[in-house]
N, CA, C and O atoms as CSV, one atom per row, in Angstrom:
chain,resi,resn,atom,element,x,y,z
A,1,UNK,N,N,-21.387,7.089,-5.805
A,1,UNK,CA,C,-19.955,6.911,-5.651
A,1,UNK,C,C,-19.692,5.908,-4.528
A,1,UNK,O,O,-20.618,5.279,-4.016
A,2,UNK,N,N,-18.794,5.807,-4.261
A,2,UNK,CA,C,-18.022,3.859,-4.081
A,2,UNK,C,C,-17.554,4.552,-2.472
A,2,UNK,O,O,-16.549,5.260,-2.535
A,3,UNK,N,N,-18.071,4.435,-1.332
A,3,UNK,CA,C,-16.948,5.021,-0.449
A,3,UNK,C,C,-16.034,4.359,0.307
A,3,UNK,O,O,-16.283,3.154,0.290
A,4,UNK,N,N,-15.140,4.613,0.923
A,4,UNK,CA,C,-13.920,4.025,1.671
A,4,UNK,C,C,-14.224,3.404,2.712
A,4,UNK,O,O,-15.062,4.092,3.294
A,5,UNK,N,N,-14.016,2.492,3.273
A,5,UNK,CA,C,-14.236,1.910,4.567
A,5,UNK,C,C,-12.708,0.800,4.609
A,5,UNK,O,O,-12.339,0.089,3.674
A,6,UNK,N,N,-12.197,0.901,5.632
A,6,UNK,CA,C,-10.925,0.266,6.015
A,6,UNK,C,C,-11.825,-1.339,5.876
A,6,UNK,O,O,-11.506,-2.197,5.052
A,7,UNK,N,N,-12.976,-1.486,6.864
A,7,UNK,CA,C,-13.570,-3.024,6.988
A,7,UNK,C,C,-13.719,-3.547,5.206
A,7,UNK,O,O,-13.725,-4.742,4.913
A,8,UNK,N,N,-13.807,-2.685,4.383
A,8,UNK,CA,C,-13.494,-3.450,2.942
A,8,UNK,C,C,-12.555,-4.093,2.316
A,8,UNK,O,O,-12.613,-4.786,1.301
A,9,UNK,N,N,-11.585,-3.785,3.070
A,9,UNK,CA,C,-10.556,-4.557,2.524
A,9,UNK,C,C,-9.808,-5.728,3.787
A,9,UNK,O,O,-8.613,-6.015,3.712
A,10,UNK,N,N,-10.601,-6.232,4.755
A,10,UNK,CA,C,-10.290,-6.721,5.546
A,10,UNK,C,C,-10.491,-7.980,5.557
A,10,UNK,O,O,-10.996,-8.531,6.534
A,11,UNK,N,N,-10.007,-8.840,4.119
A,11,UNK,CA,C,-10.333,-10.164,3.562
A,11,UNK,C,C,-9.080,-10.474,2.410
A,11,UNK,O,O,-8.524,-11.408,1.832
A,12,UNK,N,N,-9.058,-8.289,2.578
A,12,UNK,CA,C,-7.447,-8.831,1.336
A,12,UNK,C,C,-8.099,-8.838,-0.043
A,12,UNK,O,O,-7.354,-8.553,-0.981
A,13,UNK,N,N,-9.263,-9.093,-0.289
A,13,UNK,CA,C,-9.536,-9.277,-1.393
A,13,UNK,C,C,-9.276,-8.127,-2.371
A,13,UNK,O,O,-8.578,-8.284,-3.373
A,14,UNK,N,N,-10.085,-6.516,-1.924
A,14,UNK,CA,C,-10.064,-5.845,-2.463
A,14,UNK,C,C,-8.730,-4.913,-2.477
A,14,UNK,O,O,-8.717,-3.746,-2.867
A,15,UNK,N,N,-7.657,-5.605,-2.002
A,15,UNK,CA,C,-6.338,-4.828,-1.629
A,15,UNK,C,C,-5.250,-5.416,-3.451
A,15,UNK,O,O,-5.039,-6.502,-3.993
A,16,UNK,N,N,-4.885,-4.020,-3.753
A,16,UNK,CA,C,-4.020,-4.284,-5.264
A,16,UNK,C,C,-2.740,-5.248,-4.409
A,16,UNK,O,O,-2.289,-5.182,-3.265
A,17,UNK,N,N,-2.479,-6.027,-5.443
A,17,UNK,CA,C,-0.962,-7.019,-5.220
A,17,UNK,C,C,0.302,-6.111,-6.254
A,17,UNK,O,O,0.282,-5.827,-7.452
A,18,UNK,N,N,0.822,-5.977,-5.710
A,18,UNK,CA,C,2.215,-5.305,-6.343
A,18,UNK,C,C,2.163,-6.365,-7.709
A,18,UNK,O,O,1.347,-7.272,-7.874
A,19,UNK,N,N,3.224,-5.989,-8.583
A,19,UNK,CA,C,3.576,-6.733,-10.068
A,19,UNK,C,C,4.858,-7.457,-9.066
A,19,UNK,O,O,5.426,-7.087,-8.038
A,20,UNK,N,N,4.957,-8.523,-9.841
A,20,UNK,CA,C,6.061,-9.555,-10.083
A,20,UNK,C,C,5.527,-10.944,-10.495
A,20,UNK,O,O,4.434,-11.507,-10.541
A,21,UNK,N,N,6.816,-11.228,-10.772
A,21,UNK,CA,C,6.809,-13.071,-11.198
A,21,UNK,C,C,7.043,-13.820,-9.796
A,21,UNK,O,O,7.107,-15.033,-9.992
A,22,UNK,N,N,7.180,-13.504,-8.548
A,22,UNK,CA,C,6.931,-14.000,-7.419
A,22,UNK,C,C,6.512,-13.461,-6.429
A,22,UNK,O,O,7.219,-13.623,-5.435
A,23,UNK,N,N,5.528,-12.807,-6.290
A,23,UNK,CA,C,4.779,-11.627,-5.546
A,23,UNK,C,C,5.608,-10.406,-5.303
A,23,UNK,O,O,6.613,-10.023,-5.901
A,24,UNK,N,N,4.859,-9.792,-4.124
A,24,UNK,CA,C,5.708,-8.658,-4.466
A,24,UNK,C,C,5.141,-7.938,-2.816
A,24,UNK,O,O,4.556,-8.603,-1.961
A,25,UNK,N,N,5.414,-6.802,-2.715
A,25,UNK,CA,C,5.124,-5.812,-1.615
A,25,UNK,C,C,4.326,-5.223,-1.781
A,25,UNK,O,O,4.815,-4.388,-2.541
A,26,UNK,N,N,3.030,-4.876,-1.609
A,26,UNK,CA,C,1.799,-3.672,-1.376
A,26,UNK,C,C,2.185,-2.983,-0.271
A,26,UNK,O,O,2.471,-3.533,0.793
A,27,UNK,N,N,2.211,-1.802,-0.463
A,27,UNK,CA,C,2.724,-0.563,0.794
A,27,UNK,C,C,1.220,0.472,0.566
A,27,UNK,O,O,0.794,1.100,-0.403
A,28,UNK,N,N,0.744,0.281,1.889
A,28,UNK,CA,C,-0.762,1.595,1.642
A,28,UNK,C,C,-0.607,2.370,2.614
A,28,UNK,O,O,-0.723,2.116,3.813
A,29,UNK,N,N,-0.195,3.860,1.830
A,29,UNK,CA,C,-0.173,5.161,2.828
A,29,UNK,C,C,-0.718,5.623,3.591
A,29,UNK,O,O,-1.308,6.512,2.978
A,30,UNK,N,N,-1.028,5.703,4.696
A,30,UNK,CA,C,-2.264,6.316,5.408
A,30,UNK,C,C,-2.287,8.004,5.101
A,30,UNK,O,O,-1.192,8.552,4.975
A,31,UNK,N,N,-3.075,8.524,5.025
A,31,UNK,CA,C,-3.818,9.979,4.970
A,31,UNK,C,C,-3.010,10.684,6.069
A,31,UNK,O,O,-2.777,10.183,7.169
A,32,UNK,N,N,-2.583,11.970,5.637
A,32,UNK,CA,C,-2.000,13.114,6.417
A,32,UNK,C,C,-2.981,13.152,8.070
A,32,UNK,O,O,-4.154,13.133,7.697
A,33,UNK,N,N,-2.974,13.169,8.685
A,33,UNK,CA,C,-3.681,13.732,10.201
A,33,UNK,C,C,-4.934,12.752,10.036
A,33,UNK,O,O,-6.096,13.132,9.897
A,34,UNK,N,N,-4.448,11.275,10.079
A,34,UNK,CA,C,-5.499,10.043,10.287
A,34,UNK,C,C,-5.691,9.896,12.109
A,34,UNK,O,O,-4.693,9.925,12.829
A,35,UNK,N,N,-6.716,9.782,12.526
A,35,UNK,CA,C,-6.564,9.751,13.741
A,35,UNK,C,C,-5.811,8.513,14.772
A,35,UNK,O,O,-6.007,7.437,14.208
A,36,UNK,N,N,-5.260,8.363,15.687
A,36,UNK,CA,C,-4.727,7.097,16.127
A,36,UNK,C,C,-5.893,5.732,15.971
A,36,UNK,O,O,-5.602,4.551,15.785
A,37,UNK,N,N,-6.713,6.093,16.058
A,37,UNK,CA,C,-7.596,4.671,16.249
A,37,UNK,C,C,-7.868,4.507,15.020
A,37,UNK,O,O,-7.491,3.375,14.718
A,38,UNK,N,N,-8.354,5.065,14.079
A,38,UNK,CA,C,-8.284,4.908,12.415
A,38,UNK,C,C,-6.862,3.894,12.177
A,38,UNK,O,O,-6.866,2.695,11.900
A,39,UNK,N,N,-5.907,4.616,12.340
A,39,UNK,CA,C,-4.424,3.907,11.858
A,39,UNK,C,C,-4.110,2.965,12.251
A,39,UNK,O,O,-3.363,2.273,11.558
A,40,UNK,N,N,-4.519,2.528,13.491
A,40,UNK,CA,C,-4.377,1.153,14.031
A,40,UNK,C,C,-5.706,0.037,13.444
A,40,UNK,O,O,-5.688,-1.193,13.420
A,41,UNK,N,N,-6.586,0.795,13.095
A,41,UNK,CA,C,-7.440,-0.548,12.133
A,41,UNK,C,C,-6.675,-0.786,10.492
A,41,UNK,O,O,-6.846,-1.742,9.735
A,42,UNK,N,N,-5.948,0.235,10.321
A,42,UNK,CA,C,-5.317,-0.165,8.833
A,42,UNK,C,C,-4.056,-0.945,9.280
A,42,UNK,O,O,-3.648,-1.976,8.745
A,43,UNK,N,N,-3.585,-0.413,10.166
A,43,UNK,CA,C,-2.190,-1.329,10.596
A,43,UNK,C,C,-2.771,-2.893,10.557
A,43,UNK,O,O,-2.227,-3.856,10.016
A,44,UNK,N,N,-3.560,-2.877,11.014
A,44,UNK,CA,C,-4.042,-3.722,11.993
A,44,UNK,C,C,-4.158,-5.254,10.634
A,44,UNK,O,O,-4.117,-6.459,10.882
A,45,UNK,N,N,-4.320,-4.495,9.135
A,45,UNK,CA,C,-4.443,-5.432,8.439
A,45,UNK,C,C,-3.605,-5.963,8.179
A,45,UNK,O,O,-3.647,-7.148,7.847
A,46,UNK,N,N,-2.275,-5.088,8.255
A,46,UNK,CA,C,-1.181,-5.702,7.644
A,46,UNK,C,C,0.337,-6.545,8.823
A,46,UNK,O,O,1.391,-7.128,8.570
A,47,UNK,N,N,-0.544,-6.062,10.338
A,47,UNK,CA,C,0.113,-7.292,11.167
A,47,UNK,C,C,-0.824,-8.796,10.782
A,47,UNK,O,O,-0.292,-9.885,10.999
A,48,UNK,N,N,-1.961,-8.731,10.316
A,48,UNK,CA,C,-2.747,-9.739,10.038
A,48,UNK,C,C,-2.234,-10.427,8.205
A,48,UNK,O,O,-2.231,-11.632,7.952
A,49,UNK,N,N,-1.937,-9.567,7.394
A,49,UNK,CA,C,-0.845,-9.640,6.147
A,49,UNK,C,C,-1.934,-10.182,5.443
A,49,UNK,O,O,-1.726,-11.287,4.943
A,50,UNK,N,N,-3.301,-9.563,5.239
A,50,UNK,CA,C,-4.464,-10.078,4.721
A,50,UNK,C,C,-4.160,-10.400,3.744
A,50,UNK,O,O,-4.610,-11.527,3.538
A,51,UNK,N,N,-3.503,-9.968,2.795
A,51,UNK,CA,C,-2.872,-9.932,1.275
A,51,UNK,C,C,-3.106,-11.012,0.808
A,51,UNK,O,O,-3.956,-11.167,-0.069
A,52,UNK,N,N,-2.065,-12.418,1.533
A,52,UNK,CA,C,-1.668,-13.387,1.567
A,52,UNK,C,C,-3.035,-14.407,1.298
A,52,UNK,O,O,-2.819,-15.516,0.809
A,53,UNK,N,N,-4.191,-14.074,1.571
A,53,UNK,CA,C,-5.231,-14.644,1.143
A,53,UNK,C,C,-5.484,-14.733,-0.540
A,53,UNK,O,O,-5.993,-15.648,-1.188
A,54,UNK,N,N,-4.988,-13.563,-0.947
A,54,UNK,CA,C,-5.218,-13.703,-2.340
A,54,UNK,C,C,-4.098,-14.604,-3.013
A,54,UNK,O,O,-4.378,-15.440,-3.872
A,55,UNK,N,N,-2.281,-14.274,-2.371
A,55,UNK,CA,C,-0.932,-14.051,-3.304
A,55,UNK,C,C,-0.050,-15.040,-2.161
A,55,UNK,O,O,0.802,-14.268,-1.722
A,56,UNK,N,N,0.104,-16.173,-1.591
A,56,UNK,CA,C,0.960,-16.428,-0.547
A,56,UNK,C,C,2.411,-15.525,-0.889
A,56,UNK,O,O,3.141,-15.258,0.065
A,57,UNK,N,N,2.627,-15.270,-1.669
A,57,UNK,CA,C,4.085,-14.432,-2.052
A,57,UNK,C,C,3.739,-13.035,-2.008
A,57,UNK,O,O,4.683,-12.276,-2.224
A,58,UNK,N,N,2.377,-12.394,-1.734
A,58,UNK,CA,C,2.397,-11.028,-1.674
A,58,UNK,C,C,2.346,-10.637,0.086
A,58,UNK,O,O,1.977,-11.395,0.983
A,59,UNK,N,N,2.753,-9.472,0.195
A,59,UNK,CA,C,2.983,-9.085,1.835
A,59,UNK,C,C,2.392,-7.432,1.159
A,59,UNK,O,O,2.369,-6.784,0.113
A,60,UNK,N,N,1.896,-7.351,2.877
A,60,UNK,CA,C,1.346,-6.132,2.696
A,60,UNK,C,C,2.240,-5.099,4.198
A,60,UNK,O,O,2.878,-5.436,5.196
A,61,UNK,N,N,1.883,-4.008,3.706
A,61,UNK,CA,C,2.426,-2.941,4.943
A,61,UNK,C,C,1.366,-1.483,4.856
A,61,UNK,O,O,0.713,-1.113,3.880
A,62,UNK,N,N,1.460,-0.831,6.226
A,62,UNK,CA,C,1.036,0.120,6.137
A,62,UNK,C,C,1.422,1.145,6.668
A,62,UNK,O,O,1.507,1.010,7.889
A,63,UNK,N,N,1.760,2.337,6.224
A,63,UNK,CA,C,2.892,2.946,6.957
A,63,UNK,C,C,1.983,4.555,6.902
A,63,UNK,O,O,0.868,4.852,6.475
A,64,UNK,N,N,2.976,5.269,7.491
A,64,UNK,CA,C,2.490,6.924,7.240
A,64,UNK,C,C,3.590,7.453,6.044
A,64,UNK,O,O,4.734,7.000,5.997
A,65,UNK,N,N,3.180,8.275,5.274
A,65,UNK,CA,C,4.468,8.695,4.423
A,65,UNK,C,C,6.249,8.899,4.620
A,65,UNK,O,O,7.216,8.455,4.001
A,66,UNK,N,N,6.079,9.855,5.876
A,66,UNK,CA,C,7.080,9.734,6.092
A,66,UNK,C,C,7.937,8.051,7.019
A,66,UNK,O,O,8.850,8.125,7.842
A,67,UNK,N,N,7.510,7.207,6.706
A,67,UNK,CA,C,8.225,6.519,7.340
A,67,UNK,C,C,8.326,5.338,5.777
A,67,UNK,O,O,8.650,4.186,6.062
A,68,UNK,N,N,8.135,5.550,4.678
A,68,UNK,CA,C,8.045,4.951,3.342
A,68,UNK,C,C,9.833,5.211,3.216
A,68,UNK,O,O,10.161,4.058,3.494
A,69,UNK,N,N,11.080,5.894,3.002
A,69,UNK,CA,C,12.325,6.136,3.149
A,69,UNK,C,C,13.011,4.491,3.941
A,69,UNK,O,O,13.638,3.618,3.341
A,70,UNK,N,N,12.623,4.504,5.426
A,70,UNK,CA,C,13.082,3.571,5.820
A,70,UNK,C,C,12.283,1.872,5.345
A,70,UNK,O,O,12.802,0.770,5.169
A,71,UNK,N,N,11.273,2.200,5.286
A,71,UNK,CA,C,10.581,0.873,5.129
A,71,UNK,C,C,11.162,-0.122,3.644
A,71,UNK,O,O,11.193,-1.346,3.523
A,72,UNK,N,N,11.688,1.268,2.375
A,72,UNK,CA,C,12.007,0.659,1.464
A,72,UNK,C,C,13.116,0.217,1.835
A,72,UNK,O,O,13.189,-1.005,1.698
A,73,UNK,N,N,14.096,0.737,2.287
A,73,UNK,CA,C,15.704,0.211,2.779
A,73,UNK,C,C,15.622,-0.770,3.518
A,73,UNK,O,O,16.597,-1.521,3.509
A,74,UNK,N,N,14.646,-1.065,4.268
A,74,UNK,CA,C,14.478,-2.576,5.113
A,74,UNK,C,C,13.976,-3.584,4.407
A,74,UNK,O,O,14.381,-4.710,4.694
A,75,UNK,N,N,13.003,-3.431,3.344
A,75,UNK,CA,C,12.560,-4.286,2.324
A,75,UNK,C,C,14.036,-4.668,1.588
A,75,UNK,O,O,14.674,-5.715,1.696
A,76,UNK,N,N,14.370,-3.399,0.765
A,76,UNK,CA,C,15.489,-3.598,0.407
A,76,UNK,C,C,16.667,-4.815,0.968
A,76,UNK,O,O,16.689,-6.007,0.664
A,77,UNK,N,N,17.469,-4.173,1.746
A,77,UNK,CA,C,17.974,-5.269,2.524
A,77,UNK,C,C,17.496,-6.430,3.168
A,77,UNK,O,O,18.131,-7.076,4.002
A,78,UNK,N,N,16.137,-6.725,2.677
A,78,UNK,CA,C,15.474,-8.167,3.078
A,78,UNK,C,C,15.582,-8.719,1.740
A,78,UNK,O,O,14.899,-9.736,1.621
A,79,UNK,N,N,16.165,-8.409,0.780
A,79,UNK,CA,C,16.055,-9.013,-0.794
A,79,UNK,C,C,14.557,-8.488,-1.432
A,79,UNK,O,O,14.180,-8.735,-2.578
A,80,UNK,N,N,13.949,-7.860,-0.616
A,80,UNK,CA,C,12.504,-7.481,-1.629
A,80,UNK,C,C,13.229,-6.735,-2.776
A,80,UNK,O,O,14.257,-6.064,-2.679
A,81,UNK,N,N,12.159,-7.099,-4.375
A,81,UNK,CA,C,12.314,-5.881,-5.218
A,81,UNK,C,C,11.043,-5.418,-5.883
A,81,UNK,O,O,10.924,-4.297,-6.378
A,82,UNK,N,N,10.247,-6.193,-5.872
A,82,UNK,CA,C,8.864,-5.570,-6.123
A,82,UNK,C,C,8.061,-5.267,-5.673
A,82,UNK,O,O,7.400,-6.026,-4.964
A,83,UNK,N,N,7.719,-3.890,-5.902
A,83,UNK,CA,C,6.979,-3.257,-4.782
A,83,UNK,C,C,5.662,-2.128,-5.525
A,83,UNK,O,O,5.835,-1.543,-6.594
A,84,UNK,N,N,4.411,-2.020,-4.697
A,84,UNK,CA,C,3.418,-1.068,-5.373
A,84,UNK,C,C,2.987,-0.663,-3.975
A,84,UNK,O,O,2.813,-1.397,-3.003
A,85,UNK,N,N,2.813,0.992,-4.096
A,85,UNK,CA,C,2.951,2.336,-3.099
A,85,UNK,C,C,2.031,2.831,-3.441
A,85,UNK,O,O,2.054,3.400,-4.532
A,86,UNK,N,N,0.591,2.818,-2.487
A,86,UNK,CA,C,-0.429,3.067,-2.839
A,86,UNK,C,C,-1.243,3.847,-1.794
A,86,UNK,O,O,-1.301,3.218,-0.737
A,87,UNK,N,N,-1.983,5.196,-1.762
A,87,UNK,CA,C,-2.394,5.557,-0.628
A,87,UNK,C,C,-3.365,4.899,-0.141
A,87,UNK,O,O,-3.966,4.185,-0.944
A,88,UNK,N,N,-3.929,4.913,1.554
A,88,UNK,CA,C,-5.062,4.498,1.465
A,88,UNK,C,C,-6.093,5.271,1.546
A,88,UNK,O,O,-6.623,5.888,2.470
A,89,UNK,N,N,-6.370,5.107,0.073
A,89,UNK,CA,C,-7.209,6.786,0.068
A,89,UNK,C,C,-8.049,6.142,-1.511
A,89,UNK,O,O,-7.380,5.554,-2.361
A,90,UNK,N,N,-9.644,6.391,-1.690
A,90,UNK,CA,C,-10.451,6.165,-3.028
A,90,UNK,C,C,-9.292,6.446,-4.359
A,90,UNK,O,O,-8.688,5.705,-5.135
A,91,UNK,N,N,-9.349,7.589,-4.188
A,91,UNK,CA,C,-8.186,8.451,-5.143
A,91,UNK,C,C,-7.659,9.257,-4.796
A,91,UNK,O,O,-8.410,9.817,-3.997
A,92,UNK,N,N,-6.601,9.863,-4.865
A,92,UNK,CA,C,-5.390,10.249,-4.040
A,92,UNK,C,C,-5.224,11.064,-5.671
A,92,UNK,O,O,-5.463,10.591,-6.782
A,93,UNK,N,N,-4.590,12.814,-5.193
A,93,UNK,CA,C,-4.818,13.773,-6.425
A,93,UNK,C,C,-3.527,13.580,-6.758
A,93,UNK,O,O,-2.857,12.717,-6.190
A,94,UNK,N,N,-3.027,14.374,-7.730
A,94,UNK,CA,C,-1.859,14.451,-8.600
A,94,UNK,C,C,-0.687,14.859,-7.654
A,94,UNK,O,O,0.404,14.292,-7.715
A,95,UNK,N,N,-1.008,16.041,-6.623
A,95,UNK,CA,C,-0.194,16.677,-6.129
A,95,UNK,C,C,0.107,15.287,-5.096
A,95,UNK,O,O,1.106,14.653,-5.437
A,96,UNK,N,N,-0.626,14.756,-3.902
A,96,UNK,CA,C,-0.643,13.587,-2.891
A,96,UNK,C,C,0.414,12.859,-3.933
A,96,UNK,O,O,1.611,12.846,-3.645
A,97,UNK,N,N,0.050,12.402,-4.856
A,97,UNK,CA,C,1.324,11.139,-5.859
A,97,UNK,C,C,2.451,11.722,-5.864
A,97,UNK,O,O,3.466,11.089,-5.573
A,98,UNK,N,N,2.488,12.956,-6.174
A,98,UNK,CA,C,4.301,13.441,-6.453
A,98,UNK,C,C,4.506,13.975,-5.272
A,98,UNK,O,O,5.321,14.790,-5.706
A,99,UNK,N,N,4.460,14.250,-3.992
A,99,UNK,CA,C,4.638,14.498,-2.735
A,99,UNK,C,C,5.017,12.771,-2.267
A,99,UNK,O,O,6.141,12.567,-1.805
A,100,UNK,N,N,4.129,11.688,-2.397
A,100,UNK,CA,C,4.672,10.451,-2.050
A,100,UNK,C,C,6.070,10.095,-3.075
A,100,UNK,O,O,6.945,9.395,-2.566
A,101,UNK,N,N,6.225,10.486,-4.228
A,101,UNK,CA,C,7.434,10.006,-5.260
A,101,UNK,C,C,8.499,11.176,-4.462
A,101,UNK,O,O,9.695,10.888,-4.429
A,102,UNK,N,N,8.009,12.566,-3.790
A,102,UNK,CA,C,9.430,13.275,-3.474
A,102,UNK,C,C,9.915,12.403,-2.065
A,102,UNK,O,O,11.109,12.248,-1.809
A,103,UNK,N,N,9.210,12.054,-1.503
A,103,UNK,CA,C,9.426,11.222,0.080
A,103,UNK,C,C,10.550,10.061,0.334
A,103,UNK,O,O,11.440,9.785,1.137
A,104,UNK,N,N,9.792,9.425,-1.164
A,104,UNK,CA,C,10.343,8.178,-1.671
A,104,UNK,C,C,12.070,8.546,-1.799
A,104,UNK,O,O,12.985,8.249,-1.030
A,105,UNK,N,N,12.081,9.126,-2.781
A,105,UNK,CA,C,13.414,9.899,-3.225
A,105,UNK,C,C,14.035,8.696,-3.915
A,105,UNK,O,O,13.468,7.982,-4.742
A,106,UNK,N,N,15.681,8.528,-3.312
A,106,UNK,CA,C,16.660,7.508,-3.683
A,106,UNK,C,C,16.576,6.563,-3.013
A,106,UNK,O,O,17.358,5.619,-3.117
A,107,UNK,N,N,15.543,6.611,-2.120
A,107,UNK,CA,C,15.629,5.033,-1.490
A,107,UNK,C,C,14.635,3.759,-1.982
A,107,UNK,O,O,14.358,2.746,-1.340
A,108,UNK,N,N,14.095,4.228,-3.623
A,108,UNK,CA,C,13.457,3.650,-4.747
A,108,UNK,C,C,15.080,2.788,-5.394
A,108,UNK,O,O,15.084,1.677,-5.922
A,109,UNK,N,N,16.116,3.517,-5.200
A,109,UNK,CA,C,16.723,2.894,-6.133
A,109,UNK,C,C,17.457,1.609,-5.700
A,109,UNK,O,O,17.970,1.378,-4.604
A,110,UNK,N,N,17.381,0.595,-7.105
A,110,UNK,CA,C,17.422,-0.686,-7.361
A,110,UNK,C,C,16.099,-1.943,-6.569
A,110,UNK,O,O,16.173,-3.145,-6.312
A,111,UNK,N,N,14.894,-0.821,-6.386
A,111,UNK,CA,C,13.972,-1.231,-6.692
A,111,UNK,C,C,12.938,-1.187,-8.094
A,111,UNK,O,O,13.160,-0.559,-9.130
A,112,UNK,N,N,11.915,-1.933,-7.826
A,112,UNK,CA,C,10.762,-2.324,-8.811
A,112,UNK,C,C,9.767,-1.716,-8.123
A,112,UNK,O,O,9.091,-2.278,-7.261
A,113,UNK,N,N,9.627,-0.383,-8.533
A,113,UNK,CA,C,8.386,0.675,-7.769
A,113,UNK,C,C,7.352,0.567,-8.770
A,113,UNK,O,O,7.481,0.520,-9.993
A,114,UNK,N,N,6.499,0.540,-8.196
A,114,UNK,CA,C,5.034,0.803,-9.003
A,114,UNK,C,C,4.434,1.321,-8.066
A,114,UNK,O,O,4.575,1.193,-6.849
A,115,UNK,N,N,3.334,2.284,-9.036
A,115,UNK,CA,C,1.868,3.269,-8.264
A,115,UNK,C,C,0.920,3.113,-8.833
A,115,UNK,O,O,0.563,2.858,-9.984
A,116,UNK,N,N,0.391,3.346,-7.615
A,116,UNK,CA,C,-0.956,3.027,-7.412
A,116,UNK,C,C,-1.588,4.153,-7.116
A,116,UNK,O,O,-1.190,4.567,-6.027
A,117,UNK,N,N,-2.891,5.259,-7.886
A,117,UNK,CA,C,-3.271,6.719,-7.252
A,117,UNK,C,C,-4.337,6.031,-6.209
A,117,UNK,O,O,-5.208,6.816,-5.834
A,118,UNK,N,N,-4.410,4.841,-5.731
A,118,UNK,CA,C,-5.391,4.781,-4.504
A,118,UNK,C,C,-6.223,3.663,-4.750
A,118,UNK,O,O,-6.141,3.394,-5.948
A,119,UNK,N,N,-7.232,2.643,-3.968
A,119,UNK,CA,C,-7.713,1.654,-4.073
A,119,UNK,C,C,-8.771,1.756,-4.556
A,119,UNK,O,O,-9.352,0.671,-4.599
A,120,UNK,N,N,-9.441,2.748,-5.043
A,120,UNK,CA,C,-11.035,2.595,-5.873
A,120,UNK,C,C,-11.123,1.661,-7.106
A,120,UNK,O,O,-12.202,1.077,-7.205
A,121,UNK,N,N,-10.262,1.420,-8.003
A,121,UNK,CA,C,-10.237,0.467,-9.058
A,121,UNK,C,C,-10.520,-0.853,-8.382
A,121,UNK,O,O,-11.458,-1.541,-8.785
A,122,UNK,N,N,-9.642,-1.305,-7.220
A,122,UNK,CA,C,-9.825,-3.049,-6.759
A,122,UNK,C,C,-11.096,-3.027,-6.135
A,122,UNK,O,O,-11.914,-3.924,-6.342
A,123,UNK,N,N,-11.395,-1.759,-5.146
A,123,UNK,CA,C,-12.456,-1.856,-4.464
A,123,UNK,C,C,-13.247,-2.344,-5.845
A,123,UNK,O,O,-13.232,-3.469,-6.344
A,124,UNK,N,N,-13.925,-1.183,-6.295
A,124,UNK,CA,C,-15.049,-1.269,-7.566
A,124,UNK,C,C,-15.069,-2.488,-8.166
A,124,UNK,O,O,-16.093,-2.839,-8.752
A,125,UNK,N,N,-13.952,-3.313,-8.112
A,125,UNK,CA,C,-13.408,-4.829,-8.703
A,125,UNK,C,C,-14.494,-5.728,-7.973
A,125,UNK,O,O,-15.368,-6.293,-8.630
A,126,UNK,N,N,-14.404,-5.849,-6.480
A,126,UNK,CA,C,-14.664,-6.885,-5.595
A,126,UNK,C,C,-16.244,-7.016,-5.655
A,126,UNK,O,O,-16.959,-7.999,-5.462
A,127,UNK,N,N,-16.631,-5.395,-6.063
A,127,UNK,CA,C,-18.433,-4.992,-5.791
A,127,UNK,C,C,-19.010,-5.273,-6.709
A,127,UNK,O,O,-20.224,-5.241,-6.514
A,128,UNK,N,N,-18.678,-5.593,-7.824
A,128,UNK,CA,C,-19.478,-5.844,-9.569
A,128,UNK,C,C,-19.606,-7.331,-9.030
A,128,UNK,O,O,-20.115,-8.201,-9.737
């Protein structure tokens, strides 16, 4: 099995690009009780906006769940509308997805949400 390491995706390569016809937003959840120094190497990619290596029109973020509410309303009111909400987690279970969709709530609406159950598909992408 394929395991997680934050330094894997620290090229952007193996990080999913949201859908659109002019890029879009990647949002990656960090894990319930991640430790501070863990969260600041995932932050850490997306003050760096690794994304942009693959998509110049894709932007990346990394947030904790509960702070996904405001982040869409600031996207929002920046004109963003496409967006993919993805944990950063191999695979992320059924219950983790609909706990991130209750968080989300109404501040999805008159966005372009897409999910993602977690980065093992792109990872597994980059390693073949």
């Amino acid at each position: 099995m394929l395991a997680l390491q934050r330094e894997d995706f620290a090229d952007g390569q193996a990080l999913p690009l949201a859908p659109g016809p002019f890029g879009g937003t990647t949002i990656l959840v960090l894990p319930p009780d991640l430790p501070e120094a863990q969260q600041a190497k995932w932050r850490e990619l997306a003050a760096r906006d690794v994304i942009k290596e693959r998509s110049r029109f894709a932007s990346l973020h990394v947030v904790e769940a509960g702070e996904l509410p405001k982040l869409l309303e600031d996207l929002k009111a920046a004109g963003k509308k496409s967006l993919l909400i993805a944990p950063a987690a191999f695979v992320a279970s059924s219950e983790r997805m609909q706990e991130l969709e209750r968080i989300v709530g109404d501040a999805r609406a008159g966005l372009d949400v897409h999910w993602l159950p977690g980065l093992g598909r792109e990872l597994a992408r980059t390693r073949m």
